[in-house]
MARTORFI-221224 format. One record per residue (C-alpha): x, y, z negated. Coordinates in steps of 0.1 Angstrom, whole numbers, plus 5000, padded with zeros to 4 digits. Layout:
px_py_pz
X_Y_Z
...
This chain:
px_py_pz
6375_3731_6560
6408_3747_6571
6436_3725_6590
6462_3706_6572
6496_3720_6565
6520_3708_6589
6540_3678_6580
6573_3682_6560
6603_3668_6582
6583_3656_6612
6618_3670_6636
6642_3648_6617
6618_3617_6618
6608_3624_6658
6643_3622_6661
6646_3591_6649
6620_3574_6664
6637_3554_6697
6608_3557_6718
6589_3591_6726
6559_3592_6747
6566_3626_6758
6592_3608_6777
6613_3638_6795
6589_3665_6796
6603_3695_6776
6575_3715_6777
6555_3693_6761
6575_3684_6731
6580_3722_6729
6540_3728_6726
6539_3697_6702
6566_3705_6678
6547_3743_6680
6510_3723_6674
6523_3701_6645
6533_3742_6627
6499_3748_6636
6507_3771_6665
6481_3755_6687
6484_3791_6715
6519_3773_6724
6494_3743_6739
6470_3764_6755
6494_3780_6778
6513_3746_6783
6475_3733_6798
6466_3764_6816
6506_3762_6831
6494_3726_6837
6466_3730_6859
6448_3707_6885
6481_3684_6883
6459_3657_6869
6484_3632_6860
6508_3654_6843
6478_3668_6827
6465_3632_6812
6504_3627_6807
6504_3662_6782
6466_3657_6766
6472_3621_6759
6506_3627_6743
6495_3655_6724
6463_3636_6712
6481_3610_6696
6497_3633_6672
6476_3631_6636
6471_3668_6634
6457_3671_6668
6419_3668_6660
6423_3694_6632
6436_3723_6653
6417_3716_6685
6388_3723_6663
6407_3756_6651
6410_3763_6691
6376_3757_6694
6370_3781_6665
6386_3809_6686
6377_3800_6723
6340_3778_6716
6340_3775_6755
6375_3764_6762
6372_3732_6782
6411_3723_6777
6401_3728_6740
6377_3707_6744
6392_3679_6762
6423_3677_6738
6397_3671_6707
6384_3645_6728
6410_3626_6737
6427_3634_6696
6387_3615_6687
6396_3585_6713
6430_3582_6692
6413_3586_6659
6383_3560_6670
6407_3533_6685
6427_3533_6650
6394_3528_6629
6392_3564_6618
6366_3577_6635
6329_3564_6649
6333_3555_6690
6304_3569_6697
6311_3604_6681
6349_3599_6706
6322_3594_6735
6299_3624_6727
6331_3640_6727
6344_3630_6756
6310_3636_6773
6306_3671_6761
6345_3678_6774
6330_3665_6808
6307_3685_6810
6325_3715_6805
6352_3708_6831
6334_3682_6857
6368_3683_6881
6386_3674_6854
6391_3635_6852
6411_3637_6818
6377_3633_6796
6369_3598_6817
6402_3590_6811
6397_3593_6777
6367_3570_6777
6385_3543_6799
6408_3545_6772
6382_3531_6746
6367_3513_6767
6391_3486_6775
6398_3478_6741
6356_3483_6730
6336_3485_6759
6317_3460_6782
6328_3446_6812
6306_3473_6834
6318_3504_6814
6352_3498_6823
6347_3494_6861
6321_3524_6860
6342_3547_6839
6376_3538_6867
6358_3547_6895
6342_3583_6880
6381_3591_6877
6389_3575_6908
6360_3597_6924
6374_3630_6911
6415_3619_6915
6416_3585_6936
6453_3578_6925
6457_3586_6889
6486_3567_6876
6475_3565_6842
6439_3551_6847
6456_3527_6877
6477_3508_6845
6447_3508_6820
6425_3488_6849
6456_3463_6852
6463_3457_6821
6423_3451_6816
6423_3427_6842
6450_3412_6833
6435_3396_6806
6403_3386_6824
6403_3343_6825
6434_3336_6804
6423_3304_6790
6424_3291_6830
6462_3294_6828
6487_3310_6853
6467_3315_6888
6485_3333_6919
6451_3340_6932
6442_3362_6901
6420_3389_6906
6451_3414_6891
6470_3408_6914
6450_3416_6940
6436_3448_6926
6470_3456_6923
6484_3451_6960
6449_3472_6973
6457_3502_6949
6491_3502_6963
6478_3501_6997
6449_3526_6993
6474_3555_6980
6492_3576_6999
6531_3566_7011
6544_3584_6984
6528_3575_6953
6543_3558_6927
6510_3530_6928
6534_3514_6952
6546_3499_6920
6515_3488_6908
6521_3450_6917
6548_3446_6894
6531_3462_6868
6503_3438_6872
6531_3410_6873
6543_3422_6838
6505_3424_6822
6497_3393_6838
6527_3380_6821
6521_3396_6784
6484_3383_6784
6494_3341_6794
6522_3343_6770
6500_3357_6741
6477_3328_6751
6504_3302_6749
6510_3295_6790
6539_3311_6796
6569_3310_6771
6580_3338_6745
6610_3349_6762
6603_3365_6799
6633_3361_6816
6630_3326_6804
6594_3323_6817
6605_3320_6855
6575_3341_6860
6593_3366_6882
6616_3341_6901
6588_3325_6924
6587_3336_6958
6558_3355_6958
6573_3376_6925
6605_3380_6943
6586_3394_6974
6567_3423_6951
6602_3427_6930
6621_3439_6964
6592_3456_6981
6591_3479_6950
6628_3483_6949
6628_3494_6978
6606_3519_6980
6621_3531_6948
6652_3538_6964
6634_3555_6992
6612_3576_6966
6621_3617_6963
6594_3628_6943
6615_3626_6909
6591_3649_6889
6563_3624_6884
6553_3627_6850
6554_3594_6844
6578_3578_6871
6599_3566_6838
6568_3546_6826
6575_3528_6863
6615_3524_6859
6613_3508_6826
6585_3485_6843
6609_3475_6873
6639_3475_6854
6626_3448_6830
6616_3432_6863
6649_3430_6877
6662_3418_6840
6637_3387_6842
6648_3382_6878
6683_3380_6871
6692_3412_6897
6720_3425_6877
6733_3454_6900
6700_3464_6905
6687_3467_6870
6719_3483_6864
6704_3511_6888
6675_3517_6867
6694_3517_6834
6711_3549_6845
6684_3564_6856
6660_3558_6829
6688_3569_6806
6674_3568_6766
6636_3571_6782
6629_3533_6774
6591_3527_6766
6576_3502_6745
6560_3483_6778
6570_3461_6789
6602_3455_6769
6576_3445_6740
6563_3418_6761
6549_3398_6747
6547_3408_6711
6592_3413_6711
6608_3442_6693
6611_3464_6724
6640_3485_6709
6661_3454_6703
6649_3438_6738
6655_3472_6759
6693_3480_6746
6700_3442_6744
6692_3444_6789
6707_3474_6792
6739_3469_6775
6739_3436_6794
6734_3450_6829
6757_3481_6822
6785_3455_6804
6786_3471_6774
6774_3442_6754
């Protein structure tokens, strides 16, 4: 069965659409504006351009993959180049997508992601893939199991290190708020373990934030965040200024997903009351807002993101 025409006025309606995941990467909403016109080459240079960077490349696959066409022209791909392991990896990760929305089986997403393994076995992007299913399907062990066989080929993979939090976040809700919690101190030993410049040095706050989302959800913490007081305790305010700092220090700007991070320690410094400083992030992040955490928990993140920014940059 061929692909599906491409959709009539996807441009005008990406326009529209306040948050992209692509976030500032050109290149890849050049190769998926060319894959939703069926021009899937544009993608196959983008992955082979790509590389061993293996957190831009889970940045560009998992974008891509979310797209509804995907799965029909990594097939056509796979038509053309049957051993293509990037070919194979992006229908993996397009099945993942499919499978978590109820359109696909799992397990045929897992043989997949296997068979994408297989073909690439450096490449941590199919495990990713499965870590992806697996914390919303999978047991317990499969989630620890599948972390550490990405850890073992890329120890401090961004993407994978916020999956794991949010996971664990959500691990012995219905005990209530704990400081002890297990997130927490996954968290401070991933930031630890990486190296001085990573951007896992932020990885407490985002557990702060998950950690956050999964008691209000279950009714211990209140609705509205910066209401909460969960980021004005001393222990919050110690991981809140340990990772502005070291923001401020940062130089590697091209991290694929370092905006994923701002809009997690902007919102931090929002809920903290730190005006100047999440005035710091607002410029920076610019119109790259992302659903987390500004959705937290269960808000219109549009509405909550321009409502802080206009607040901190006194334009309200």
């Amino acid at each position: 069965m061929p692909p599906p025409p491409p959709p009539l006025g996807r441009a005008r309606r990406r326009a529209a659409q306040a948050f992209d995941e692509a976030l500032d990467d050109a290149e890849l909403v050049a190769a998926r504006t060319a894959l939703a016109q069926g021009r899937w080459q544009n993608t196959r240079s983008l992955l082979v351009r790509t590389g061993e960077d293996w957190d831009r490349r889970g940045h560009r696959v998992t974008v891509l993959a979310r797209e509804s066409y995907c799965a029909s022209w990594a097939r056509e791909w796979l038509l053309a180049e049957p051993d293509s392991g990037d070919a194979s990896v992006l229908l993996a990760l397009a099945q993942v997508r499919r499978a978590l929305h109820g359109e696909e089986k799992p397990a045929r997403a897992r043989e997949a992601c296997h068979r994408a393994a297989e073909l690439v076995p450096a490449d941590p992007t199919p495990w990713l893939g499965l870590l992806l299913l697996e914390c919303v399907q999978g047991a317990e062990g499969d989630v620890v199991r599948l972390f550490e066989q990405i850890r073992a080929r890329y120890a401090d993979h961004h993407h994978a290190h916020h999956l794991l939090v949010a996971w664990l976040a959500e691990r012995r809700v219905e005990a209530g708020p704990d400081p002890l919690h297990e997130v927490y101190d996954f968290a401070n030993w991933a930031a630890e373990q990486a190296p001085a410049d990573s951007p896992l040095a932020i990885l407490p706050v985002i557990a702060h934030a998950e950690r956050y989302r999964a008691l209000a959800a279950a009714g211990h913490e209140p609705a509205d965040p910066v209401a909460s007081g969960h980021w004005v305790g001393r222990r919050a305010r110690q991981v809140m200024k340990a990772a502005f700092d070291w923001w401020l220090e940062w130089e590697h700007e091209g991290h694929p997903r370092r905006l994923v991070d701002l809009n997690f320690l902007a919102h931090a410094k929002v809920c903290e009351g730190r005006g100047a400083e999440a005035t710091a992030l607002f410029h920076r992040i610019g119109d790259h807002a992302t659903p987390a955490p500004w959705s937290y928990p269960g808000r219109d993140a549009l509405t909550a993101f321009r409502t802080a920014r206009a607040a901190a940059l006194g334009t309200a």
